[in-house]
Backbone atoms as SQL, in Angstrom:
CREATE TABLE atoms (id INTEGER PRIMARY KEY, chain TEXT, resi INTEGER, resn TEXT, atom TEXT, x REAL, y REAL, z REAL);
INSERT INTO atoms VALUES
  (1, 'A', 1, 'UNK', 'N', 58.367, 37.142, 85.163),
  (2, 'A', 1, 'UNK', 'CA', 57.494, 36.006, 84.904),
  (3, 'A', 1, 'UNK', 'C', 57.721, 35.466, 83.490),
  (4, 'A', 2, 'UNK', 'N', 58.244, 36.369, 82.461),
  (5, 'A', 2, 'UNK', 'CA', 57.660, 36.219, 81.361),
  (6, 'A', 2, 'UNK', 'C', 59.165, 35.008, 81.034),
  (7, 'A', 3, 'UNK', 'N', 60.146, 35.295, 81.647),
  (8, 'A', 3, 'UNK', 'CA', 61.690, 34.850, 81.526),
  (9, 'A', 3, 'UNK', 'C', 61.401, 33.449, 82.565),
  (10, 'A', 4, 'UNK', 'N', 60.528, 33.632, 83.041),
  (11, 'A', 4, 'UNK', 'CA', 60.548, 31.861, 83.736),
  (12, 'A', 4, 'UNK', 'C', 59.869, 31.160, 82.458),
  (13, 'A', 5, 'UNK', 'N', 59.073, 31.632, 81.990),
  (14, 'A', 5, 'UNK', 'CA', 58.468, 30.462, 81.135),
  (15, 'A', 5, 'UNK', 'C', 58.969, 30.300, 79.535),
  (16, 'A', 6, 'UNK', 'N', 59.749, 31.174, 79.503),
  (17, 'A', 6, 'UNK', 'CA', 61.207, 30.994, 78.392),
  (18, 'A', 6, 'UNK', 'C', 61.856, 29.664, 78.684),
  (19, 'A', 7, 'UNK', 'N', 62.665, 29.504, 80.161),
  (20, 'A', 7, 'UNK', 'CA', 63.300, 28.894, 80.211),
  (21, 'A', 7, 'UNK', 'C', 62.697, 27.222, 80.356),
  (22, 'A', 8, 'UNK', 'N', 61.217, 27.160, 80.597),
  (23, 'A', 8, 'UNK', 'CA', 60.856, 26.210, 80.930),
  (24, 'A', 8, 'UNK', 'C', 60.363, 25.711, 79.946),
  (25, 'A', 9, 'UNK', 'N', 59.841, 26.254, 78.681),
  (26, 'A', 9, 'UNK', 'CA', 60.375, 26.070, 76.961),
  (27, 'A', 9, 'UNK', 'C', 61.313, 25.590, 76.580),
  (28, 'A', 10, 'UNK', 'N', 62.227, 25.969, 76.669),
  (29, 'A', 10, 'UNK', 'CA', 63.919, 25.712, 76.417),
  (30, 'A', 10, 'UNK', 'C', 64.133, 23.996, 77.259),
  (31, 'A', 11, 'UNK', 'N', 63.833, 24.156, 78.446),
  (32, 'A', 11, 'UNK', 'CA', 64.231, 22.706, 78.949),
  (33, 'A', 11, 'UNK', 'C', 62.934, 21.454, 78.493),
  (34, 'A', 12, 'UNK', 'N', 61.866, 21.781, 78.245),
  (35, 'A', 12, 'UNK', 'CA', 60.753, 21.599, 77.746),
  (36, 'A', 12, 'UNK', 'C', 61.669, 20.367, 76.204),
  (37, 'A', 13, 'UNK', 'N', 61.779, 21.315, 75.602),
  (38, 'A', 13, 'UNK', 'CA', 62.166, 21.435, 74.093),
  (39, 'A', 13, 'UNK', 'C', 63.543, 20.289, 74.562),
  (40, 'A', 14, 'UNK', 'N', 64.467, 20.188, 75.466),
  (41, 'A', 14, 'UNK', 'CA', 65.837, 19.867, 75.287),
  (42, 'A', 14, 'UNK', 'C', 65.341, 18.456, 75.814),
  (43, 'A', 15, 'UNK', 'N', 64.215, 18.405, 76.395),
  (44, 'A', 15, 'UNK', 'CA', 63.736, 17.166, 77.431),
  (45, 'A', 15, 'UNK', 'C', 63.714, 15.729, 75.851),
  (46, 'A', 16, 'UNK', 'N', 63.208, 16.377, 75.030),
  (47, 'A', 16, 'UNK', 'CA', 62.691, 15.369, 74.003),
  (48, 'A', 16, 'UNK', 'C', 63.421, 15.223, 73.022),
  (49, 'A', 17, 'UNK', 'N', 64.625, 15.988, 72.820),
  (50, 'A', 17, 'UNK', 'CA', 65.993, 15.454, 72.411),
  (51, 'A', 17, 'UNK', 'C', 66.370, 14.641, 72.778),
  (52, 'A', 18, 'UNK', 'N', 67.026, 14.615, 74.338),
  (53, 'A', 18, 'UNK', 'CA', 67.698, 13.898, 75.527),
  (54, 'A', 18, 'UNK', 'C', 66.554, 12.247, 74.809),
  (55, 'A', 19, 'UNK', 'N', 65.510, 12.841, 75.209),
  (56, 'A', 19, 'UNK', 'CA', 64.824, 10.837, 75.030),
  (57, 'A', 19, 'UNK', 'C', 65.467, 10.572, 73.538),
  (58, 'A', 20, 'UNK', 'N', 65.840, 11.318, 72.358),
  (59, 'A', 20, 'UNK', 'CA', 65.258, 11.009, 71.231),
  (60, 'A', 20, 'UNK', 'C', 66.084, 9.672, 71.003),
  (61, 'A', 21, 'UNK', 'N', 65.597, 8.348, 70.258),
  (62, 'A', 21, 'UNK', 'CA', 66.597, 7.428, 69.627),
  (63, 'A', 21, 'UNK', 'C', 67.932, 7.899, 69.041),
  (64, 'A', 22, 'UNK', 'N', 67.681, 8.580, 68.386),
  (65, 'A', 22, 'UNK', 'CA', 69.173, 8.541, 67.403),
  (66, 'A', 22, 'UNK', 'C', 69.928, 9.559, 68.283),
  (67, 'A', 23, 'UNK', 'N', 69.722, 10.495, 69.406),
  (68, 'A', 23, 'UNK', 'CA', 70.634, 10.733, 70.100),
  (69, 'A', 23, 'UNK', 'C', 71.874, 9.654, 70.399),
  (70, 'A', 24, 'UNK', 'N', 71.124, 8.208, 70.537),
  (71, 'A', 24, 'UNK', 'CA', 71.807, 7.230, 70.644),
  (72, 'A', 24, 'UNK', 'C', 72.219, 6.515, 69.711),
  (73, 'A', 25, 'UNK', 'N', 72.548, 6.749, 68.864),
  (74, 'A', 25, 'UNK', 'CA', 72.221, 6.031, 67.616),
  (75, 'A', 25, 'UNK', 'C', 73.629, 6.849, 66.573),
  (76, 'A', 26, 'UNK', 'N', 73.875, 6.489, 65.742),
  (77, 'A', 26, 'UNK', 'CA', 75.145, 6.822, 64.607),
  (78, 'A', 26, 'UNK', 'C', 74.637, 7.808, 63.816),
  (79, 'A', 27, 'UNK', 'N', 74.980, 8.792, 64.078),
  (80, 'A', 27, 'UNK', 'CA', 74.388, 10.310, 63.532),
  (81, 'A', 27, 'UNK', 'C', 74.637, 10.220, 61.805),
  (82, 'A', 28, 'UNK', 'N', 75.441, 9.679, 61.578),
  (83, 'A', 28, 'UNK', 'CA', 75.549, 9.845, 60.166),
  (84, 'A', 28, 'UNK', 'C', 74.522, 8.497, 59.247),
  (85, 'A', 29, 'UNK', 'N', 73.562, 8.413, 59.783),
  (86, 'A', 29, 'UNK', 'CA', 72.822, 7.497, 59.128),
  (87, 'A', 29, 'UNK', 'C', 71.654, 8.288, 58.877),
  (88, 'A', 30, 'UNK', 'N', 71.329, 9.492, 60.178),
  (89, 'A', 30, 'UNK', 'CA', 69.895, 10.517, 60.083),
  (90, 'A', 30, 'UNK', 'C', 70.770, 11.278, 58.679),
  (91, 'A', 31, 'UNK', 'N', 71.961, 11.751, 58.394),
  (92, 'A', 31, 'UNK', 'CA', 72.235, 12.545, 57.018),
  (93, 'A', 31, 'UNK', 'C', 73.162, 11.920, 56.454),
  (94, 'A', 32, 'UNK', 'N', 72.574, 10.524, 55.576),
  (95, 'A', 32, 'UNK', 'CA', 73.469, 9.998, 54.508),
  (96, 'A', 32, 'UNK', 'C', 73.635, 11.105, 53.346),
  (97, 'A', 33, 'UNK', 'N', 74.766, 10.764, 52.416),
  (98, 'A', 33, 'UNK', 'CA', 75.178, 11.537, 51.485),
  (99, 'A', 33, 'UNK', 'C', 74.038, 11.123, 50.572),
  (100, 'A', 34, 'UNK', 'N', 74.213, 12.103, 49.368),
  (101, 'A', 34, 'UNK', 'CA', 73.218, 12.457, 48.626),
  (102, 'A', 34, 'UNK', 'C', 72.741, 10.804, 47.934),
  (103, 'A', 35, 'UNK', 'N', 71.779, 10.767, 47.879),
  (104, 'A', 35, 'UNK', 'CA', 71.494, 9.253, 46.898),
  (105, 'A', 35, 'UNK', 'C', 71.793, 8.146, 48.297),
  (106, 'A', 36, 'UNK', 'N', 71.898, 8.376, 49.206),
  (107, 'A', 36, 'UNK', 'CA', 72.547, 7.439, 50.135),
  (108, 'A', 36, 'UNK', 'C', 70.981, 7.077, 51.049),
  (109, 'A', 37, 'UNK', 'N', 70.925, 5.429, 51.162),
  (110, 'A', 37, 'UNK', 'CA', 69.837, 5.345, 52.116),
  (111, 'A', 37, 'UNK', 'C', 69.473, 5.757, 53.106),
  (112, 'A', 38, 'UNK', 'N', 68.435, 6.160, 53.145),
  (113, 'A', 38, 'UNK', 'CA', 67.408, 6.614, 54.746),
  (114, 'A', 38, 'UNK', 'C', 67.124, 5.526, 55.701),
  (115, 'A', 39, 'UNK', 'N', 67.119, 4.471, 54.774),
  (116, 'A', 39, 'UNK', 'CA', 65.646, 3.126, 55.512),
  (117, 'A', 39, 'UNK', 'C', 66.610, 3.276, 57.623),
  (118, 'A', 40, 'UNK', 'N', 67.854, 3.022, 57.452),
  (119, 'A', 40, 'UNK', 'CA', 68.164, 2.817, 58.825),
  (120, 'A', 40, 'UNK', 'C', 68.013, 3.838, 59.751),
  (121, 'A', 41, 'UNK', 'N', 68.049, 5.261, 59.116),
  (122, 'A', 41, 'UNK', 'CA', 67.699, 6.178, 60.211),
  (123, 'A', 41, 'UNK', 'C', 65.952, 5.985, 60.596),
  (124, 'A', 42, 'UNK', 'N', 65.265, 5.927, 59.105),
  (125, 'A', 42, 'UNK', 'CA', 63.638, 6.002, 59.334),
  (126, 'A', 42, 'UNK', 'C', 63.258, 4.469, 60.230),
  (127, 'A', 43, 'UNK', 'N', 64.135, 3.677, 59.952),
  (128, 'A', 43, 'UNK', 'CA', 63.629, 2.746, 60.894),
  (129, 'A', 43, 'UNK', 'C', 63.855, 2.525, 62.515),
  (130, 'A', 44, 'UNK', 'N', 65.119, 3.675, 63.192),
  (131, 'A', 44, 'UNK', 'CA', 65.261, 4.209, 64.038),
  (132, 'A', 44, 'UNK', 'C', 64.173, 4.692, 64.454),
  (133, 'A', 45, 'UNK', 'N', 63.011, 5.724, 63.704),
  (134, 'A', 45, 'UNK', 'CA', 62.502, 6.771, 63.832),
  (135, 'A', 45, 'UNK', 'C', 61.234, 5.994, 64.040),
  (136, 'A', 46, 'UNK', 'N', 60.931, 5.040, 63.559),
  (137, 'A', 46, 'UNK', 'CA', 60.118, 4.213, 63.813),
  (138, 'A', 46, 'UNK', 'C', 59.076, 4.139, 65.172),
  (139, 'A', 47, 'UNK', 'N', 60.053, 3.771, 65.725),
  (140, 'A', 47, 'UNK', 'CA', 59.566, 3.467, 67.752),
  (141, 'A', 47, 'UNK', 'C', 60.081, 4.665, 68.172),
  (142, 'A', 48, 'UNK', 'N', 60.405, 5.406, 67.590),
  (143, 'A', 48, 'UNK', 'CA', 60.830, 6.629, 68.760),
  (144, 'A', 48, 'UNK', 'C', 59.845, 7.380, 69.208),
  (145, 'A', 49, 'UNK', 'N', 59.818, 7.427, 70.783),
  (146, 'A', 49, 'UNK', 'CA', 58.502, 7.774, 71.637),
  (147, 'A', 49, 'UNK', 'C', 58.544, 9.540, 71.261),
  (148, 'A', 50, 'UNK', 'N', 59.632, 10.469, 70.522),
  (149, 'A', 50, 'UNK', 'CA', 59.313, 11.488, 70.525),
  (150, 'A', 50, 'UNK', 'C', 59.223, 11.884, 69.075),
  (151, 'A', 51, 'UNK', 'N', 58.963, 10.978, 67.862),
  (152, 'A', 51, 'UNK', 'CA', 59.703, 11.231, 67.021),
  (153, 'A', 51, 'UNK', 'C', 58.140, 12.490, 66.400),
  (154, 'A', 52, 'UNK', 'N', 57.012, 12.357, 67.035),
  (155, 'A', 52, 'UNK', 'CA', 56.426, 13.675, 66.569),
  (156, 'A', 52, 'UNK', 'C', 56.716, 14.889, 66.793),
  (157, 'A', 53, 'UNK', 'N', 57.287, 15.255, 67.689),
  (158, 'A', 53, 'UNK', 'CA', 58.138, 16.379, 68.562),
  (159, 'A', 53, 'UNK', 'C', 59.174, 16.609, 67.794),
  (160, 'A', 54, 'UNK', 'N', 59.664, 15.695, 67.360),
  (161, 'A', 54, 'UNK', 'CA', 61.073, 15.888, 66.127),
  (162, 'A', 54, 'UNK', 'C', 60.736, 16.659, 64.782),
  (163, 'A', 55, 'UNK', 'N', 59.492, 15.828, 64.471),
  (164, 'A', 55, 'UNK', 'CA', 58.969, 16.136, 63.204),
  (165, 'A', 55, 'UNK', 'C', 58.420, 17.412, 63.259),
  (166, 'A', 56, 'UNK', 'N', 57.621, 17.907, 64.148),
  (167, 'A', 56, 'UNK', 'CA', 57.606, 19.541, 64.347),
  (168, 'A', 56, 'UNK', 'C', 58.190, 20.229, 64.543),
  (169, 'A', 57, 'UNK', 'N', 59.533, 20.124, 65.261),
  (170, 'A', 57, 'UNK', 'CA', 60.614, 21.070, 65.539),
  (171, 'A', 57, 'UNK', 'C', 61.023, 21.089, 64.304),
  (172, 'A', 58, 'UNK', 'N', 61.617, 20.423, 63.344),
  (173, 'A', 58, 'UNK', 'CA', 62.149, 20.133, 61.850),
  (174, 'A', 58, 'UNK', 'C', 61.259, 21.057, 60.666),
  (175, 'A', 59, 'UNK', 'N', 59.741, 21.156, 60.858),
  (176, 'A', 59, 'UNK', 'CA', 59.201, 21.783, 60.381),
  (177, 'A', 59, 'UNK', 'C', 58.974, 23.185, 60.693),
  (178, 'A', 60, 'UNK', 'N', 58.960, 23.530, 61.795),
  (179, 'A', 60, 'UNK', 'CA', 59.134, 24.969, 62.498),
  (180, 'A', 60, 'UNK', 'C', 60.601, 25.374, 62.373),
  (181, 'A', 61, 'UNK', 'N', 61.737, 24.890, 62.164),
  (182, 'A', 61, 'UNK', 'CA', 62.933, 25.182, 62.072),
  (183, 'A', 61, 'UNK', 'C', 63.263, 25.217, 60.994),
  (184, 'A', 62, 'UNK', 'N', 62.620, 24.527, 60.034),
  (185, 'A', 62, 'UNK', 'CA', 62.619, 24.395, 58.507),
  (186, 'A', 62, 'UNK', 'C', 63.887, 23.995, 58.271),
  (187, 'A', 63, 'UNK', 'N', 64.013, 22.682, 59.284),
  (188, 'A', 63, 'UNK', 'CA', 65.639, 21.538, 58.875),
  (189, 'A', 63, 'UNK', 'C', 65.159, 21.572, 57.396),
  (190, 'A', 64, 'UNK', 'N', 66.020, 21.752, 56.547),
  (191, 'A', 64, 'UNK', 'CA', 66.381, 21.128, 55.440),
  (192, 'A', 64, 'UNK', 'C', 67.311, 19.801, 55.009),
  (193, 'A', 65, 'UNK', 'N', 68.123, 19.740, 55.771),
  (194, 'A', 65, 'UNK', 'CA', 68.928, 18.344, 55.944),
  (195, 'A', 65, 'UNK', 'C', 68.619, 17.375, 57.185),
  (196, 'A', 66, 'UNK', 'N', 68.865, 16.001, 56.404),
  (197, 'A', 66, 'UNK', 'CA', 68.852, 14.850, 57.443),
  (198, 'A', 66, 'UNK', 'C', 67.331, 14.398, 57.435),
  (199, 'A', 67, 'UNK', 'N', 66.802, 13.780, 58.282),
  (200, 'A', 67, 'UNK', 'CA', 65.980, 12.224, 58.690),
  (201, 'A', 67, 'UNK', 'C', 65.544, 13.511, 59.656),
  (202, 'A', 68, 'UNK', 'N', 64.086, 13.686, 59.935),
  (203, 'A', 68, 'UNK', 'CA', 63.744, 13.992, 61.093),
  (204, 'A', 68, 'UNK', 'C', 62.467, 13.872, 61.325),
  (205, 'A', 69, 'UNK', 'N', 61.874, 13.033, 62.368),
  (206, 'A', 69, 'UNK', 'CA', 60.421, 12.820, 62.501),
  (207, 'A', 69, 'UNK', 'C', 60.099, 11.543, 61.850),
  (208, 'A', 70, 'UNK', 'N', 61.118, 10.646, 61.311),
  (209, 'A', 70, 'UNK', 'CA', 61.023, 9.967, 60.249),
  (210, 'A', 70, 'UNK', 'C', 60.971, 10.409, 58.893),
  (211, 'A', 71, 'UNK', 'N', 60.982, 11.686, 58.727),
  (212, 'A', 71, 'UNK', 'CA', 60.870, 11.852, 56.761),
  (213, 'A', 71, 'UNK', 'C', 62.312, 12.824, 56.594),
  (214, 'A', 72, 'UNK', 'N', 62.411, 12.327, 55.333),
  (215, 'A', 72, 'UNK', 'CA', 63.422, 12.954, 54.328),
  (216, 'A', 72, 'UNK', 'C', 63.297, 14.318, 53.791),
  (217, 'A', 73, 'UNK', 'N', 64.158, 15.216, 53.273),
  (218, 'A', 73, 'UNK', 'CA', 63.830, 16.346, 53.274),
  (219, 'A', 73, 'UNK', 'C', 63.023, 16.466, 52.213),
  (220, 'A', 74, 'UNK', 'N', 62.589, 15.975, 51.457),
  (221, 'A', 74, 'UNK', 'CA', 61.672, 15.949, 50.553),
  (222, 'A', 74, 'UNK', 'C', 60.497, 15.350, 50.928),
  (223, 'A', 75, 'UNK', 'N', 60.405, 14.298, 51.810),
  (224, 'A', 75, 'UNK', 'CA', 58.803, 13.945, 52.098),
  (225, 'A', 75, 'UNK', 'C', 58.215, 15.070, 53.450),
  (226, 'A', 76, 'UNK', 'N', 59.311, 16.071, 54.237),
  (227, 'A', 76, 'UNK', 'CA', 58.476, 17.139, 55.018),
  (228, 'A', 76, 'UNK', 'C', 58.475, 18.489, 53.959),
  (229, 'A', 77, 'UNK', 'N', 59.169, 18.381, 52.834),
  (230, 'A', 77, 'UNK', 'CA', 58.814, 19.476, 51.815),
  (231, 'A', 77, 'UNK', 'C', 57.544, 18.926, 51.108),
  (232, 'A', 78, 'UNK', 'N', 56.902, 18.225, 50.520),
  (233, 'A', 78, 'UNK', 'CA', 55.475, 17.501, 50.148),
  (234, 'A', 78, 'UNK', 'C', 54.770, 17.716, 51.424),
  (235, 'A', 79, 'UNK', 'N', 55.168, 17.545, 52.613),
  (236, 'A', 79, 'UNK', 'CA', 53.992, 17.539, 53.745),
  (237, 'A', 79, 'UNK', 'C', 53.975, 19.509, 54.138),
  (238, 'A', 80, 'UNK', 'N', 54.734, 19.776, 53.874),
  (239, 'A', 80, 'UNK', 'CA', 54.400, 21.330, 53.956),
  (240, 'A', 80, 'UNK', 'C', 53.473, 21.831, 52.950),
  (241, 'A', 81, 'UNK', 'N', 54.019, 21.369, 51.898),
  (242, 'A', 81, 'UNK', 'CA', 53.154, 21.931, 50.563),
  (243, 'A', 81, 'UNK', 'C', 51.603, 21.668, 51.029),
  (244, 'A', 82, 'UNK', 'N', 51.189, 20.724, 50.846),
  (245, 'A', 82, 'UNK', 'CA', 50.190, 20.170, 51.605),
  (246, 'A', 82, 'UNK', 'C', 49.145, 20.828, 52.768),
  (247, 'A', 83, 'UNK', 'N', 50.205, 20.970, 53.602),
  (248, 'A', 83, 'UNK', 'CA', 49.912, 21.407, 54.662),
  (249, 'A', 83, 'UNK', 'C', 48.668, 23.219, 54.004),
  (250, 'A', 84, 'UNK', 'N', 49.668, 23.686, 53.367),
  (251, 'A', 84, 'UNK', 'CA', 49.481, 25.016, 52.919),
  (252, 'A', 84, 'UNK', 'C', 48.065, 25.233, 52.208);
């Protein structure tokens, strides 16, 4: 039982990737180089119907690089602090 609802986590979790915008979208805009603009990934992130799902996985995974949820790795490092 306990291995069915693993897997239904796992596809759960992969479901809201699959929707996410920038799946579709030019990956190297979610991790411009250092000093390099965000605005086009965050404005991607904008309308994206999963982009809260992003923003928690990013924080539970503790992405350090790239655009995720809409924030930069420094505005989900301020929202952790915060959080705490």
């Amino acid at each position: 039982m306990r291995e069915l609802f693993l897997l239904e986590a796992e596809t759960e979790e992969g479901s809201w990737q699959e929707r996410a915008l920038c799946a579709q979208t030019d990956p190297e805009a979610f991790f411009p180089e250092k000093g390099g603009s965000t605005r086009e990934a965050k404005k991607v992130c904008l309308t994206c119907e999963v982009r809260q799902d992003c923003l928690e996985s990013a924080l539970s995974n503790d992405e350090r690089f790239g655009i995720w949820g809409g924030l930069s790795e420094r505005e989900r490092r301020k929202l952790k602090k915060r959080a705490v």
